[in-house]
LOBA-766623 format. One record per residue (C-alpha): residue number from 1; x negated, y negated, z. Coordinates in nm, 2 decimals. Each point is the difference from the previous one (the first is absolute). Example, Ala and Ser with C-alpha at 12.3 -4.5 7.8 and 13.67 -1.06 7.14 Angstrom:
<zases>
{zase 1; {-1.23; 0.45; 0.78}},
{zase 2; {-0.14; -0.34; -0.07}},
</zases>
This chain:
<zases>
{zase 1; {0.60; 0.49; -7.33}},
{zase 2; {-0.16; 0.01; -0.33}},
{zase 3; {0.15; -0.33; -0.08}},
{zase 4; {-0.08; -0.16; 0.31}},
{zase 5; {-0.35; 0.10; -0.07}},
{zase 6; {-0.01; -0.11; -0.32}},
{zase 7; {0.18; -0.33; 0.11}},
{zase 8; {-0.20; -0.08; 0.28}},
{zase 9; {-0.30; 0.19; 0.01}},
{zase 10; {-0.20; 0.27; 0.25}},
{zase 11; {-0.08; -0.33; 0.24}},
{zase 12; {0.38; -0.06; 0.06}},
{zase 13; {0.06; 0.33; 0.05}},
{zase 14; {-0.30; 0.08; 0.25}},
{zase 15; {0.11; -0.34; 0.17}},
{zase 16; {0.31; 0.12; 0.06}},
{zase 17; {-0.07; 0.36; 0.09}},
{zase 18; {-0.19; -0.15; 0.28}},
{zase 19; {0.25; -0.27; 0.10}},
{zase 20; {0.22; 0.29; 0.10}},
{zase 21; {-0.27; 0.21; 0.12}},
{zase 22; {-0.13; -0.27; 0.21}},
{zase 23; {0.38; -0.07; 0.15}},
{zase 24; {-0.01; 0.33; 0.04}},
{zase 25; {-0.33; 0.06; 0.19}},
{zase 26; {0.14; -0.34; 0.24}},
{zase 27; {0.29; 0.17; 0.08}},
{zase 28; {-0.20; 0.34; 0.13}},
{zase 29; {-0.26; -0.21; 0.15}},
{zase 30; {0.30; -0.16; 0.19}},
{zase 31; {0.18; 0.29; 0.06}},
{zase 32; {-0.34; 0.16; 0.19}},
{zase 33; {-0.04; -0.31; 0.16}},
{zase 34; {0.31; 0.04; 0.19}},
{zase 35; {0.00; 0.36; 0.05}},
{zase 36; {-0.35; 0.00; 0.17}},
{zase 37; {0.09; -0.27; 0.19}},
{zase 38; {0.32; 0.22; 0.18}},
{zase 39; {-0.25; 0.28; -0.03}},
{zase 40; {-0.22; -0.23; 0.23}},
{zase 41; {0.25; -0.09; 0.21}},
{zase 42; {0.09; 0.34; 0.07}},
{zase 43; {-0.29; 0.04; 0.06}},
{zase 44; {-0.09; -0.25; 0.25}},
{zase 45; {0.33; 0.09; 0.16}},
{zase 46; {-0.10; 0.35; 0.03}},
{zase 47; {-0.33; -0.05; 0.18}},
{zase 48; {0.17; -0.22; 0.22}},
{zase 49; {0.24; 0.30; 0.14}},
{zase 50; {-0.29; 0.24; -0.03}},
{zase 51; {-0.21; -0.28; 0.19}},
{zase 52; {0.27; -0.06; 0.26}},
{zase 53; {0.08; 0.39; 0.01}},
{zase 54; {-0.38; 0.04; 0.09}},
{zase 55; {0.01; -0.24; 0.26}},
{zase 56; {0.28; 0.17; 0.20}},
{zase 57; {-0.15; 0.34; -0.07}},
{zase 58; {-0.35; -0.12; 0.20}},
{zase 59; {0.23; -0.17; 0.23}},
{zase 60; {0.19; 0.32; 0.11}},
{zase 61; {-0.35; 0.22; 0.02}},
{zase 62; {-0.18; -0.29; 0.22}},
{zase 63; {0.33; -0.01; 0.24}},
{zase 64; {-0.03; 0.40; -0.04}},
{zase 65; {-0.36; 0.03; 0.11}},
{zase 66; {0.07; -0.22; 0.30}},
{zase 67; {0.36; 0.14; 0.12}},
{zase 68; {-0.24; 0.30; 0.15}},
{zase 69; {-0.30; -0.17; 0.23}},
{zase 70; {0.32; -0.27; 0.09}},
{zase 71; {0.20; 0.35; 0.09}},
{zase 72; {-0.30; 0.07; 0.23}},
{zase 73; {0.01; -0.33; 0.17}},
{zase 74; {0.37; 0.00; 0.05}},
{zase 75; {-0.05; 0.39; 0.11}},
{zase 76; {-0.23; -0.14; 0.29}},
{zase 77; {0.19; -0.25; 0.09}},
{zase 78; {0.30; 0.24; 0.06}},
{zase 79; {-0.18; 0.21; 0.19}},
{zase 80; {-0.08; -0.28; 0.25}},
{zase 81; {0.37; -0.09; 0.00}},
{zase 82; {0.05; 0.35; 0.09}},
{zase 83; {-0.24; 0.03; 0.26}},
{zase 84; {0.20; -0.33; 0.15}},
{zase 85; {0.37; 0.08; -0.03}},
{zase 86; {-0.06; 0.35; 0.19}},
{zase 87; {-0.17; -0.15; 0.27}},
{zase 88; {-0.39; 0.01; -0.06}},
{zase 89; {-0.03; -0.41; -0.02}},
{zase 90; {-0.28; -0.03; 0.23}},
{zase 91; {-0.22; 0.30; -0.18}},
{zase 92; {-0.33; -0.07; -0.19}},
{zase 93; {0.15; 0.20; -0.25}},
{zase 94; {0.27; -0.24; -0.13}},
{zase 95; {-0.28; -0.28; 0.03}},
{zase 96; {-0.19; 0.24; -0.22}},
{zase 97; {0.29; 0.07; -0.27}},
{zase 98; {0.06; -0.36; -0.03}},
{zase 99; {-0.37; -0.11; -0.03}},
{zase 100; {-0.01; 0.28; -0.28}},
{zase 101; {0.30; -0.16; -0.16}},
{zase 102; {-0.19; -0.34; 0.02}},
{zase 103; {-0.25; 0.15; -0.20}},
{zase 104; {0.16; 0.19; -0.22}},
{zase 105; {0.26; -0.30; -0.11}},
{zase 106; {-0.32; -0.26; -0.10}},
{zase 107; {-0.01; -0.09; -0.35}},
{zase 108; {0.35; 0.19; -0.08}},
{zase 109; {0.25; -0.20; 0.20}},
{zase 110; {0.05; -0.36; -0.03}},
{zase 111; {-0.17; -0.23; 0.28}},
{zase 112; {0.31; -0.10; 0.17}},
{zase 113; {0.02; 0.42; 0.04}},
{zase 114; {-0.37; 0.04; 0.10}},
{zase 115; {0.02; -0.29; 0.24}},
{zase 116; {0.30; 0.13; 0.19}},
{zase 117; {-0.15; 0.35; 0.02}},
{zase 118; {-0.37; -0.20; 0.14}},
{zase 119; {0.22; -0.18; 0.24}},
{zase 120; {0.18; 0.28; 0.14}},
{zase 121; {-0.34; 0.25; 0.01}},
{zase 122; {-0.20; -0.25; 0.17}},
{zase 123; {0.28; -0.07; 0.25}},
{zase 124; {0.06; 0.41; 0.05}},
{zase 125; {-0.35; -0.01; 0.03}},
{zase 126; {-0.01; -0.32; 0.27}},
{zase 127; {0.27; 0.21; 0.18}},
{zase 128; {-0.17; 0.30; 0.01}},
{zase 129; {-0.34; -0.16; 0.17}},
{zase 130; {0.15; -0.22; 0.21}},
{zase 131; {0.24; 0.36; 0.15}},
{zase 132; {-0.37; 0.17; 0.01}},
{zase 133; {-0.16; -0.27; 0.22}},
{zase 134; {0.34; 0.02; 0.19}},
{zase 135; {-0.04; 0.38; 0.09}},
{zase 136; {-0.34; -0.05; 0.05}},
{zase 137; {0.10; -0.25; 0.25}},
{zase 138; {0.27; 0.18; 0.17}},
{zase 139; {-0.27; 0.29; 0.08}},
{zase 140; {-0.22; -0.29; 0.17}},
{zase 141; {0.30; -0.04; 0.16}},
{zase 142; {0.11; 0.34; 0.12}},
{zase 143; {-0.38; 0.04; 0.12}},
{zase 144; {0.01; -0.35; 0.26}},
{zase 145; {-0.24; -0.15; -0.25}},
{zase 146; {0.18; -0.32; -0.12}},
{zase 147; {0.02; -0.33; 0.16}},
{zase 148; {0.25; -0.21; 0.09}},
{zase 149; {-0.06; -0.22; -0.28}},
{zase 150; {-0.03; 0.33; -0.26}},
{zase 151; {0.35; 0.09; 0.11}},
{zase 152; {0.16; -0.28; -0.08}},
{zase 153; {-0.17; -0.05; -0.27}},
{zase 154; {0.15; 0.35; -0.08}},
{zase 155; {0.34; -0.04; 0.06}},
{zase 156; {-0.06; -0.32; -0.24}},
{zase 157; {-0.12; 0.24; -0.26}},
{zase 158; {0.29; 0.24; 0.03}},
{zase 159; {0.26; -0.27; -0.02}},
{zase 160; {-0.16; -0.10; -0.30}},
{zase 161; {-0.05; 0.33; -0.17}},
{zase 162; {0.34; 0.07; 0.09}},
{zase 163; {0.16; -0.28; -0.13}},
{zase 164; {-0.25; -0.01; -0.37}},
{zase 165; {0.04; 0.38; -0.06}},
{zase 166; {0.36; 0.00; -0.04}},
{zase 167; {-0.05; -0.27; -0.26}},
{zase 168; {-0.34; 0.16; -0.18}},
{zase 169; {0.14; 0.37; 0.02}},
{zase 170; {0.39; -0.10; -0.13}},
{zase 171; {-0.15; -0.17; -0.29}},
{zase 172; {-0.10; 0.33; -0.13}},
{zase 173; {0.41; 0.05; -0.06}},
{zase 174; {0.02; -0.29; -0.16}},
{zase 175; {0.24; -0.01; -0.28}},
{zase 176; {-0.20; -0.30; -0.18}},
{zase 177; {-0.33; 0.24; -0.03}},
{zase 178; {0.25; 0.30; -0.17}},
{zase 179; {0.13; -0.22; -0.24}},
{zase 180; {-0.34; -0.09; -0.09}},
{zase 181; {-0.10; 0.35; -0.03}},
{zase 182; {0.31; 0.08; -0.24}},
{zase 183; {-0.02; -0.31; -0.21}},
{zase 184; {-0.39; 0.12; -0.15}},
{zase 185; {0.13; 0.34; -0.02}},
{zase 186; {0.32; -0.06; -0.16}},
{zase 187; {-0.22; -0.08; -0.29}},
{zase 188; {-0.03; 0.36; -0.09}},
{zase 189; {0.37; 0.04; -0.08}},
{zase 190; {0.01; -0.34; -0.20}},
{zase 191; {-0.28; 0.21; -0.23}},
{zase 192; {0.26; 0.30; -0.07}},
{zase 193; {0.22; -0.28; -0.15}},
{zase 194; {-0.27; -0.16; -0.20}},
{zase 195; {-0.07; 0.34; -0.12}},
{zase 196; {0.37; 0.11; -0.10}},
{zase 197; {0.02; -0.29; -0.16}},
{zase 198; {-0.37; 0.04; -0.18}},
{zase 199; {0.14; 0.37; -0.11}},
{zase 200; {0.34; -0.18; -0.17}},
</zases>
């Protein structure tokens, strides 16, 4: 070294001190380079899964928080099915369950859902008036107080309630509107898999 010095002198030296220094120095600066740049990537990758993880987490608790009021609906609906397969068709009170169910279904069912329910409340409740002014008419009846005219227009009514009722009531059994029903509520079991899997 000595030699070298004295060869060469202290500029040589320093020149190549820092030749290798600066090599050196290139090949950390290259080495960080690349490992922050996988650090990054993991990273990025990370937050993705965390974001995606998120995302099915709010999923499940929005589908949660409306499996109950959609319960409720369905609940109402039932009870007008109920009413209707024991007998009690004609009764305000399935008119009433199903109007509930109406209600109860807006804004948590899909519209191809809510409209079947509004067509099949508003033609209970089409059925219900029409057997109201019926009975109403049949008293006028029993009391010599309709006309000629009123009882055939009567018997023209009873046909027709007779032949739409079967129609307006049976629709209440109707395998279309359950599957419906159980394809929004279903949802609530598709959650307990997203959550296994969430837990894995």
């Amino acid at each position: 070294m000595k030699t070298f010095i004295e060869d060469n002198g202290l500029n040589l030296l320093g020149d190549t001190i820092a030749g290798f220094l600066g090599l050196a120095t290139f090949v950390v600066v290259l080495i960080t380079y690349f490992a922050q740049r996988t650090m990054a990537k993991q990273t990025i990758e990370e937050m993705k899964q965390q974001n995606s993880l998120s995302a099915k987490i709010a999923n499940a608790n929005y589908h949660l928080a409306l499996h109950e009021p959609r319960l409720k609906a369905y609940k109402h609906f039932n009870d007008a099915r109920a009413l209707y397969l024991v007998g009690r068709g004609e009764t305000p009170e399935v008119v009433e369950a199903m109007r509930r169910a109406l209600k109860e279904a807006e804004f948590l069912y899909d519209s191809d859902l809510q409209f079947m329910l509004r067509r099949l409340a508003d033609g209970l409740y089409a059925m219900q008036t029409i057997k109201g002014w019926i009975d109403h008419q049949k008293v006028m009846l029993e009391h010599g107080n309709l006309s000629e005219q009123e009882k055939v227009a009567l018997d023209k009514d009873l046909e027709y309630y007779e032949r739409e009722s079967i129609s307006a009531f049976a629709a209440i059994d109707s395998t279309e509107l359950q599957e419906k029903f159980a394809e929004h509520l279903r949802i609530v079991h598709k959650i307990t898999e997203t959550e296994t899997a969430i837990k894995q």
